[in-house]
Each structure stands twice: as structure tokens, then as C-alpha cells.
LOTILO-684902 format. One line per field, with one value per residue: residue in three letters; x negated, y negated, z of N, C-alpha, C in turn. Coordinates in Angstrom, 2 decimals. Atoms other than C-alpha are relative to their C-alpha. Last residue first. Layout:
<sites>
residu <- (ALA, ...) .
nu <- (X, ...) .
nv <- (Y, ...) .
nw <- (Z, ...) .
cau <- (X, ...) .
cav <- (Y, ...) .
caw <- (Z, ...) .
cu <- (X, ...) .
cv <- (Y, ...) .
cw <- (Z, ...) .
</sites>
This chain:
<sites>
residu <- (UNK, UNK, UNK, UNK, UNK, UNK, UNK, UNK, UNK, UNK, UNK, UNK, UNK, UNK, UNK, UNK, UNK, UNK, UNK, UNK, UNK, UNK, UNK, UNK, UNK, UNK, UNK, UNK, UNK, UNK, UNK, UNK, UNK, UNK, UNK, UNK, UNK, UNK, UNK, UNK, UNK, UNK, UNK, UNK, UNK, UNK, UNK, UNK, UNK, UNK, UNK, UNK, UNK, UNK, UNK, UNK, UNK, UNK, UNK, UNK, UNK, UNK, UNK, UNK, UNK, UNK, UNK, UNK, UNK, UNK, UNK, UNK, UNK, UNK, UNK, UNK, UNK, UNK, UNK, UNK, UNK, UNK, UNK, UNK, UNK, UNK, UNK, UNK, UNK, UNK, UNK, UNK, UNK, UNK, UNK, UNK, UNK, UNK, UNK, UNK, UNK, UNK, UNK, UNK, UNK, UNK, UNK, UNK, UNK, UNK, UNK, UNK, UNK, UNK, UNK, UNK, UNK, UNK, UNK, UNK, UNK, UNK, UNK, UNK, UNK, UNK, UNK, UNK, UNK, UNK, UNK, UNK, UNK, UNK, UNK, UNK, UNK, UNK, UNK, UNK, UNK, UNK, UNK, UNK, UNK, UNK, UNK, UNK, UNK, UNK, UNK, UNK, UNK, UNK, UNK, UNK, UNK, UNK, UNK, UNK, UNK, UNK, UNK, UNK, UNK, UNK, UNK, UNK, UNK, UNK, UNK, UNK, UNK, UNK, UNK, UNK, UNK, UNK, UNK, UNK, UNK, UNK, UNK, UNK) .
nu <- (0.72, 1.25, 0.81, -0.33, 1.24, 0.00, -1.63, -0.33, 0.39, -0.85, -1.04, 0.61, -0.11, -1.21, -0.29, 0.66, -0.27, -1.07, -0.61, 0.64, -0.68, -0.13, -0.67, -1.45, -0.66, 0.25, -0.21, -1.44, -0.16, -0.18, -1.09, -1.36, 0.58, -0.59, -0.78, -0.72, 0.00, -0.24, -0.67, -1.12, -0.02, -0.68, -1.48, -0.24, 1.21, 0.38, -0.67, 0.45, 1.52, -0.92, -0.28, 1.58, 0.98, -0.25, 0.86, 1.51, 0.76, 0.24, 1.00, 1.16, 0.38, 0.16, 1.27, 0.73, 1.56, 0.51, -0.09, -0.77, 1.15, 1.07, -0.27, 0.17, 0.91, 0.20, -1.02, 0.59, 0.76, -0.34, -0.42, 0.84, 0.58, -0.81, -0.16, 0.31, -0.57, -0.81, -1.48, -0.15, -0.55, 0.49, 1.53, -0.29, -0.37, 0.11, 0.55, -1.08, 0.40, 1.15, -0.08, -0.97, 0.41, 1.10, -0.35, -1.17, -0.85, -0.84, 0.34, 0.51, -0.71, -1.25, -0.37, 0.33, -1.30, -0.40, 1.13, -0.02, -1.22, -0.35, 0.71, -1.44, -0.66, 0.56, -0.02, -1.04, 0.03, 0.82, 0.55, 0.90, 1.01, 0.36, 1.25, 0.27, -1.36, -0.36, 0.50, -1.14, -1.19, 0.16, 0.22, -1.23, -1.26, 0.90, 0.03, -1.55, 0.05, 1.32, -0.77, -1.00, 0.18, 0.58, -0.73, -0.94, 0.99, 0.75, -1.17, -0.01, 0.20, -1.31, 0.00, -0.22, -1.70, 0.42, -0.48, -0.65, -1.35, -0.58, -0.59, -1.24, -1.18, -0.24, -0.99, -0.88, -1.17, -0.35, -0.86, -1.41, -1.17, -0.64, -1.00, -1.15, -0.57, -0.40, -1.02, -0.83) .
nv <- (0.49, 0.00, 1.50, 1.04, 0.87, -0.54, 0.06, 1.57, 0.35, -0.68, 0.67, 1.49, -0.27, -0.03, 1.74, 0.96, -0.42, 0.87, 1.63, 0.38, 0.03, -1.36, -0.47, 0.35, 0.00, -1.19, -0.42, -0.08, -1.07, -1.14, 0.02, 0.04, -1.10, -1.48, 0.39, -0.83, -1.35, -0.13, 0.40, -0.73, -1.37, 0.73, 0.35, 1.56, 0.52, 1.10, 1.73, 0.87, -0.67, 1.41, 1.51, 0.06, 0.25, 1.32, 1.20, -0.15, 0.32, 1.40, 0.17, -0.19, 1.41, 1.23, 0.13, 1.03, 0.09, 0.62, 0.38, -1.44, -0.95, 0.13, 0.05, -1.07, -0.36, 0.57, -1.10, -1.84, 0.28, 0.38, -1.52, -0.76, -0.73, -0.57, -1.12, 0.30, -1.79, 0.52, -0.14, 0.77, 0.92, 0.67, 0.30, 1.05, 1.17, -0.07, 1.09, 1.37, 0.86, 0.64, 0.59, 0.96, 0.45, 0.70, 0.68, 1.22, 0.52, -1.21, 0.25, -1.16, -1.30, -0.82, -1.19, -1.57, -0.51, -0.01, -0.61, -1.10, -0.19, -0.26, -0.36, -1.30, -0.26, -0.80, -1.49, -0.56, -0.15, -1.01, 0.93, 0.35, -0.88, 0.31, -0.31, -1.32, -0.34, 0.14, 1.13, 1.79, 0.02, 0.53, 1.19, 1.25, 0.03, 0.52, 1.38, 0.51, 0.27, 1.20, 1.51, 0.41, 0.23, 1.65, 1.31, 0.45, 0.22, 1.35, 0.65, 0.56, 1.78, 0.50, -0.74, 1.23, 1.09, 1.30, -0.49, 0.83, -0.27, -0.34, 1.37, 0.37, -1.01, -0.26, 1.51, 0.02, -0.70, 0.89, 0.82, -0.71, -0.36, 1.27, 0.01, -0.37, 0.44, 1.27, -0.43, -0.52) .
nw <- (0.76, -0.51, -0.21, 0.26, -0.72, -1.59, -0.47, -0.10, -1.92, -1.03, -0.40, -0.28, -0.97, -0.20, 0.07, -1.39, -1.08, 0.06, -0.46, -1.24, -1.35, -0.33, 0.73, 0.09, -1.43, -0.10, 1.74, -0.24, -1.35, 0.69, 0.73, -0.09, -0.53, 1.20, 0.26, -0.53, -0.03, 1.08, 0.79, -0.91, 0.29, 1.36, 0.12, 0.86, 0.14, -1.09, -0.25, 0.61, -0.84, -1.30, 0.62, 0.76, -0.73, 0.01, 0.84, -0.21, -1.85, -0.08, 0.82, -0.18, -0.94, 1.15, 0.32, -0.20, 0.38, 1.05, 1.28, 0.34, 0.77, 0.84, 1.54, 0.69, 1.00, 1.38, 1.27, 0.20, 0.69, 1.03, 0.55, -0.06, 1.29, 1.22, -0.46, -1.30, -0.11, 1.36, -0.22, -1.08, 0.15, 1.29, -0.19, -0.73, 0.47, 0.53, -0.69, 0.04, 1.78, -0.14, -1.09, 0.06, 1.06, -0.50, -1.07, 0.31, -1.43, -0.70, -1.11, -0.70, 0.96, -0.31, -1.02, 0.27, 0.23, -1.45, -0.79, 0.76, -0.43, -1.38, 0.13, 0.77, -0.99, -0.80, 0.49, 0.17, -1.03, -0.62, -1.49, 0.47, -0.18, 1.47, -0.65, 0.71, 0.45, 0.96, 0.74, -0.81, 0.57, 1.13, -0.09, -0.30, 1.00, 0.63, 0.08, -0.34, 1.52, -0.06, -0.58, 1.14, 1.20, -0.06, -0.68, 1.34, 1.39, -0.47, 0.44, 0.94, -0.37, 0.82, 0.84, 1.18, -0.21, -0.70, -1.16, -0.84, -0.38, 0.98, 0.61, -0.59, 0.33, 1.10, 0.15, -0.37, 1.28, 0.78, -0.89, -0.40, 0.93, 0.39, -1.03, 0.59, 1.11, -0.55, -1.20, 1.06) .
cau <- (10.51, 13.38, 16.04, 17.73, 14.87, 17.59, 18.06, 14.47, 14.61, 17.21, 14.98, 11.73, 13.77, 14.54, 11.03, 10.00, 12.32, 11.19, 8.06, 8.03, 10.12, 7.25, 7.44, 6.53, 3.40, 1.83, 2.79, 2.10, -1.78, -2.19, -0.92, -2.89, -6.29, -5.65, -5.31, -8.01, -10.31, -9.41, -8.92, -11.17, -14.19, -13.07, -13.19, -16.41, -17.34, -13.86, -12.98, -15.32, -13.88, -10.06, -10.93, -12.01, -8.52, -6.42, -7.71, -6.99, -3.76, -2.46, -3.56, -1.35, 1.21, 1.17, 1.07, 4.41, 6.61, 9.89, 12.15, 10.58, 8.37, 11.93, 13.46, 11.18, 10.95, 14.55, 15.06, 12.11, 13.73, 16.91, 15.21, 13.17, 15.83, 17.05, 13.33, 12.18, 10.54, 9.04, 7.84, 4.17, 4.83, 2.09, 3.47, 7.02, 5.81, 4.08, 6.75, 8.63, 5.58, 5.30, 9.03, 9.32, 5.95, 7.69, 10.74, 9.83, 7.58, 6.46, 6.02, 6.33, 6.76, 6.75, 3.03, 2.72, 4.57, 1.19, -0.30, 2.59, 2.62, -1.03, -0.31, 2.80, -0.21, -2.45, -0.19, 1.08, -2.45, -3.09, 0.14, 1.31, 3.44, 5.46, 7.94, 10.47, 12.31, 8.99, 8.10, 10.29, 9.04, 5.22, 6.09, 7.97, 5.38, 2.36, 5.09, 5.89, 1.87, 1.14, 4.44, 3.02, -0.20, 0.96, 3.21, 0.81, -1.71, 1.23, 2.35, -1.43, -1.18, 0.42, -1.98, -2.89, -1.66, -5.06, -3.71, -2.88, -4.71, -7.36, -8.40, -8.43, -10.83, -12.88, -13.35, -14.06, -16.68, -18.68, -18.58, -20.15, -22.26, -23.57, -24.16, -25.89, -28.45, -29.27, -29.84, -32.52) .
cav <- (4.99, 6.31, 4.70, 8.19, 11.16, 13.72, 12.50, 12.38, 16.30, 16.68, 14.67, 16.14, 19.47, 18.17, 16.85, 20.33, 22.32, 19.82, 20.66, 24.40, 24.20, 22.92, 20.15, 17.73, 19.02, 19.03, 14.97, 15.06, 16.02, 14.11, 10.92, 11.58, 12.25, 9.39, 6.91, 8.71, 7.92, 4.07, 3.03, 5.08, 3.97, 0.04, 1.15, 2.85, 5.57, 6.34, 7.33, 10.13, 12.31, 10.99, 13.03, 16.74, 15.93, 15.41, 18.40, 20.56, 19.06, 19.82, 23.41, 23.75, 21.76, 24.48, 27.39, 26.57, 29.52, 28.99, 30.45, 31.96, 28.66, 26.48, 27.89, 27.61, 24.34, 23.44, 26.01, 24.51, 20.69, 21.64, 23.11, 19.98, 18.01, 17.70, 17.67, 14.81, 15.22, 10.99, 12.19, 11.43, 13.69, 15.89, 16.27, 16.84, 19.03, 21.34, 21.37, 22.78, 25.04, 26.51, 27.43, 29.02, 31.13, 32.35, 32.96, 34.40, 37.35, 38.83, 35.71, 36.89, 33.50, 30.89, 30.59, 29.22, 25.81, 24.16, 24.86, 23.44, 20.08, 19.67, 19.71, 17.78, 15.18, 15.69, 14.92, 11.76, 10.32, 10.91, 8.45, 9.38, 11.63, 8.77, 9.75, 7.71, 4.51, 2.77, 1.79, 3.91, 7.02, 5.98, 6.52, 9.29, 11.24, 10.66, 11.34, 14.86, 15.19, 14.83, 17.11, 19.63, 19.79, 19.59, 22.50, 24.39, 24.25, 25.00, 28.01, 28.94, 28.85, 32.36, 34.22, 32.15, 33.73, 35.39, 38.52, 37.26, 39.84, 37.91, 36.27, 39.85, 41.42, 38.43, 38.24, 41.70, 41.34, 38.44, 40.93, 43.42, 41.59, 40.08, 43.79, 44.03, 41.38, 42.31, 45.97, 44.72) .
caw <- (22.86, 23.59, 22.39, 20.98, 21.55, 20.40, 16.87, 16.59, 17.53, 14.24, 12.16, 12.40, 11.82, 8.62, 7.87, 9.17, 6.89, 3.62, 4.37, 4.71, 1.64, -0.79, -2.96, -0.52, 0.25, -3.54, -4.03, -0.15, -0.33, -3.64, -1.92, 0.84, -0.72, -3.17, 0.32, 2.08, -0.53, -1.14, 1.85, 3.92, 1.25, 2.41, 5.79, 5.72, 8.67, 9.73, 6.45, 6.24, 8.98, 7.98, 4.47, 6.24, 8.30, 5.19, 4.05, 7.57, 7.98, 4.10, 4.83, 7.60, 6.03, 3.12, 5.71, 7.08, 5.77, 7.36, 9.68, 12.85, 12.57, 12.39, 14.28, 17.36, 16.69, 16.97, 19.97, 21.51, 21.14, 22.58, 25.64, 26.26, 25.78, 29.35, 30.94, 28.92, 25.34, 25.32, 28.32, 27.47, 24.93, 25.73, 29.26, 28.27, 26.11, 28.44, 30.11, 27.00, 26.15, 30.11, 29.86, 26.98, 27.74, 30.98, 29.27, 25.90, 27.79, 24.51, 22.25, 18.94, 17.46, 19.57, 19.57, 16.33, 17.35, 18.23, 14.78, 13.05, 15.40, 14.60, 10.88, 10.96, 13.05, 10.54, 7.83, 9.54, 10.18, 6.81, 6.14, 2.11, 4.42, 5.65, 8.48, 7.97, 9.32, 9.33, 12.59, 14.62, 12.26, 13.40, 16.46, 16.00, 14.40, 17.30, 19.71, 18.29, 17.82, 21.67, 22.51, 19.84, 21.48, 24.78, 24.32, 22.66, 25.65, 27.96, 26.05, 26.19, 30.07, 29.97, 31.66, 34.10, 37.28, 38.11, 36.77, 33.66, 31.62, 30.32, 33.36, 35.00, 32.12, 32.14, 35.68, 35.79, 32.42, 34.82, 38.25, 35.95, 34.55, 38.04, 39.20, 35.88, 36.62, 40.47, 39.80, 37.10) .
cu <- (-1.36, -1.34, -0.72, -0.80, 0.92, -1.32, 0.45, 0.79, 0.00, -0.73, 0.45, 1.75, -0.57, 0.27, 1.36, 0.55, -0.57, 0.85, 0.92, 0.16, 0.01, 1.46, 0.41, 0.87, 1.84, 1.30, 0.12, 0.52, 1.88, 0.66, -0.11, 1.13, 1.40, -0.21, 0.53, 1.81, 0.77, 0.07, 0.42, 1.20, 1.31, -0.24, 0.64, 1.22, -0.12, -1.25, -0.38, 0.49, -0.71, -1.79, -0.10, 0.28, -1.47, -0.79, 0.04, -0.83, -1.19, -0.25, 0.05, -1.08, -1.16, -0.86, -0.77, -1.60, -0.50, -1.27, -0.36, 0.81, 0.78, -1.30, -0.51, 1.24, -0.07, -1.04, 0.01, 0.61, -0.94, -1.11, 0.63, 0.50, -1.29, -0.16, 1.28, 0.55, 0.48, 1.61, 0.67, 1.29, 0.37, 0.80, -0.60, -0.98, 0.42, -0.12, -1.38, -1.20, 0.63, 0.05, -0.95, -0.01, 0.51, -0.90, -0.76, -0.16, 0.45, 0.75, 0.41, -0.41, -0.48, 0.26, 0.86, 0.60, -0.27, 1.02, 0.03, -0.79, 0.01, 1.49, -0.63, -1.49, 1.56, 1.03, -0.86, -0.38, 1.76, 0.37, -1.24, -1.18, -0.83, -1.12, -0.80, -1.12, 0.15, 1.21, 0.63, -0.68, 0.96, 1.50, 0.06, -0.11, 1.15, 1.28, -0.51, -0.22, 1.81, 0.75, -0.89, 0.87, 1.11, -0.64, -0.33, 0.84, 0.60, -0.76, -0.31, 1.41, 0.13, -0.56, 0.74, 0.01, -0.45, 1.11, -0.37, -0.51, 1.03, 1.21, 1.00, 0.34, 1.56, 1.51, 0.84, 0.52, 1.56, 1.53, 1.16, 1.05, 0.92, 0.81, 0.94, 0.93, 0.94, 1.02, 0.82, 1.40) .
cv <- (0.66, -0.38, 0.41, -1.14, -0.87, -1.00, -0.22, -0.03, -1.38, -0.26, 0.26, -0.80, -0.98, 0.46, -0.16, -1.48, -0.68, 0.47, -0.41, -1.54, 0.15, -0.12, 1.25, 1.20, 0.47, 0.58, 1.51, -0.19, 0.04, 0.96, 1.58, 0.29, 0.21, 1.54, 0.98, -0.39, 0.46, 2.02, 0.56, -0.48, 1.07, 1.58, -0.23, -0.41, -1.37, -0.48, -0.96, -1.25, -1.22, 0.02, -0.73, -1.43, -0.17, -0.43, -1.37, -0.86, 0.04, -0.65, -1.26, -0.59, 0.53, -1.16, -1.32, -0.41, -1.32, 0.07, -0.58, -0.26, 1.04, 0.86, -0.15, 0.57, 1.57, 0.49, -0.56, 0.11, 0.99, -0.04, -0.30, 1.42, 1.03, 0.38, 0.41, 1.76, -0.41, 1.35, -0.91, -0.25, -1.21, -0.77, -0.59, -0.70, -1.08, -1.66, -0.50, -1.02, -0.72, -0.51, -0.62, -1.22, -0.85, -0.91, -0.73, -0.79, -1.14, -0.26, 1.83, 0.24, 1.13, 0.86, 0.44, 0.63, 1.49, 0.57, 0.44, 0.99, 1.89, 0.59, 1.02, 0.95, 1.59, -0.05, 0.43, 1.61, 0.91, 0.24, 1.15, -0.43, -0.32, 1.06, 0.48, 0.73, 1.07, 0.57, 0.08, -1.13, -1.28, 0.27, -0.52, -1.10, -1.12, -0.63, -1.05, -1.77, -0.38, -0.54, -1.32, -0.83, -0.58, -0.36, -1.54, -1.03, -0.11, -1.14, -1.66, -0.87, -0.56, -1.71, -0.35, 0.26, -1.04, -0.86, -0.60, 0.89, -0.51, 0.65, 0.15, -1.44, -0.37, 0.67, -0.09, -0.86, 0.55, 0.88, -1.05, -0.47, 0.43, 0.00, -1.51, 0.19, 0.81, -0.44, -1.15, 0.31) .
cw <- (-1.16, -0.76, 0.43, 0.01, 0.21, 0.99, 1.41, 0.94, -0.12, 1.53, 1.21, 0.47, 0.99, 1.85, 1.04, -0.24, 0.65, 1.44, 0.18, 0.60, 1.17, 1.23, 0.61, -1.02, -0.46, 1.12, -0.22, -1.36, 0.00, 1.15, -0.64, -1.12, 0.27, 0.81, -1.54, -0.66, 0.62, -0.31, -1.22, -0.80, 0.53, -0.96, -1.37, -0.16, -0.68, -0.28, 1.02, -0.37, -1.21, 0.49, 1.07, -0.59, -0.45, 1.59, 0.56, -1.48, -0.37, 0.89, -0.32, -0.44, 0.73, 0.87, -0.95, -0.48, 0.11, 0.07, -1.33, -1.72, -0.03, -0.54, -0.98, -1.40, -0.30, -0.66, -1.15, -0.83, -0.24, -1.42, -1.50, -0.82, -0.55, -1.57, -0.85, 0.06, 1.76, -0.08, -0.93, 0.44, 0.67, -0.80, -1.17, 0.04, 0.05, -1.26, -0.62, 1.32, 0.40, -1.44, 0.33, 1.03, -0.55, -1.14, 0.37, 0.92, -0.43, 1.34, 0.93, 1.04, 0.79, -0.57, 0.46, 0.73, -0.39, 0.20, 1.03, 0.80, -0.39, 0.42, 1.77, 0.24, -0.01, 0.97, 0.68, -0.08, 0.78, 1.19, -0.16, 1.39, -1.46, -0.31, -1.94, 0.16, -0.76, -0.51, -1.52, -0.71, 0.69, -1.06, -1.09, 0.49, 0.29, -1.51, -0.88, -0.10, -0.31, -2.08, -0.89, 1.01, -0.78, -0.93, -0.12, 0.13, -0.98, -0.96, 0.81, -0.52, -1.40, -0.35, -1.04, -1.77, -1.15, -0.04, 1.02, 1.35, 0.83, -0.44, -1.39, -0.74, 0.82, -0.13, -1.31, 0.03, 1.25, -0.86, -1.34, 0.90, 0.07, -1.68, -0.58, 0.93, -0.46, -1.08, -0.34, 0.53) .
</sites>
């Protein structure tokens, strides 16, 4: 009995130091966001070099705004900024398979964090998580993926679009484009 709460009590110090940085990884979630919203960055501006827009009849669009949104939380209310600034941009480098390089990195924070400090995003949230429950039964039949994820979409950004969450991210979509030039 000895044996088993010596080993709880080793488990809830790990805990308690992992949780408080005091292992040195206390911060890693800016990381973790980072490479979320690098991953979904690229995902967007691929599909904006193909079509010259970022199409949010796409599902694979409105999860990715979706992702991006999600991954951009954690600039808000950060308490150590710096360190947390600093592990999201690399971070994004990373999940943008350096699409985000080191010079724009900082450019492309201060866009998003604007953005969530400025604008209610919950919409695209919520148009993420339908247009994900839809993409889940698409992959099964192609000719069902067609046709369901295609009125799923349109309703999803018919709704979307009207809101000014969206139209701030489209706009802020732009503006980091802007900053990618020929990259690919």
C-alpha cells in the first residue's frame, strides 16, 4: 500500500511541475497553436493560389478558417506575451512548412493577433465543427460527399459570410497573403 501512494505522489509532483513550467515546457502550447495555424495558413493559401480566393463554398476551406481560429485563441490573454509570441511564430514557421519564414513571422502574429483581440470569431468556429461532422461522411461515398457536403457548404458560408468575424479573417487572410509574395 506504501508502495502505491509513494508512486502517487511522485505521479501528482510531476504533474504539479509539468503544469507549472518548471520543467521548461510550460509554454509549449504557443508552439502547438503555432503549428496549427501555420498548417491551416498553408492549407488556405494553397487553395487561394489556385483559385484567386479563398472559396468558402470549399469544406476543406471552412475547416481549415476553422482550425486557423482555434489556433489563434491563445493570443489573447497570454501572460508572458514574449515567450508565448515567440514559440507561436516558430511554431508557424514549422506548421507552415516555412511558407511563414522567420522575417514574417512577426508580421503575421500581429495580423492574427488582431484580429482575435478584435473580432468575434465564434461563427467560423461553429462553421468548422459542421463542416467537419459533413467531411466525416463524405469520405465514405463520393457521390453522397458531392452532393451533401456541397449543400452543407454552401449553407455554412451563405450564414458565414454574413457575419463580421468572416469578413475580418478574409481580410486578414489577405493582408498575410500579401506577405507570402511567390512563395509557394
Amino acid at each position: 500500500m506504501r508502495k502505491i501512494s509513494s508512486i502517487f505522489a511522485v505521479l501528482a509532483l510531476f504533474v504539479l511541475t509539468a503544469s507549472c513550467g518548471i520543467l521548461g515546457g510550460g509554454n509549449a502550447n504557443g508552439s502547438v497553436n503555432g503549428q496549427a495555424s501555420g498548417a491551416a495558413l498553408k492549407s488556405l493559401y494553397t487553395q487561394y493560389k489556385t483559385d484567386g480566393r479563398v472559396d468558402l463554398t470549399n469544406l476543406n476551406n471552412i475547416i481549415s478558417m476553422a482550425q486557423l481560429v482555434n489556433g489563434i485563441q491563445g493570443l489573447k490573454n497570454v501572460e508572458e506575451k514574449s515567450k508565448f509570441y515567440g514559440d507561436f511564430a516558430a511554431g508557424l514557421i514549422l506548421g507552415s512548412n516555412n511558407l511563414v519564414t522567420q522575417q514574417t513571422s512577426k508580421p503575421v502574429t500581429g495580423t492574427l493577433q488582431t484580429l482575435v483581440n478584435g473580432t468575434d470569431l465564434t461563427a467560423i468556429a461553429a462553421a468548422g465543427l459542421a463542416a467537419a461532422a459533413q467531411s466525416q461522411p463524405a469520405q465514405q461515398t463520393q457521390q453522397a460527399a458531392a452532393t451533401t457536403g456541397s449543400n452543407v457548404a454552401n449553407t455554412v458560408a451563405a450564414i458565414s459570410e454574413t457575419t463580421a468575424g468572416v469578413s475580418n479573417t478574409l481580410s486578414s487572410l489577405a493582408t498575410i497573403f500579401s506577405l507570402f509574395g511567390g512563395n509557394q
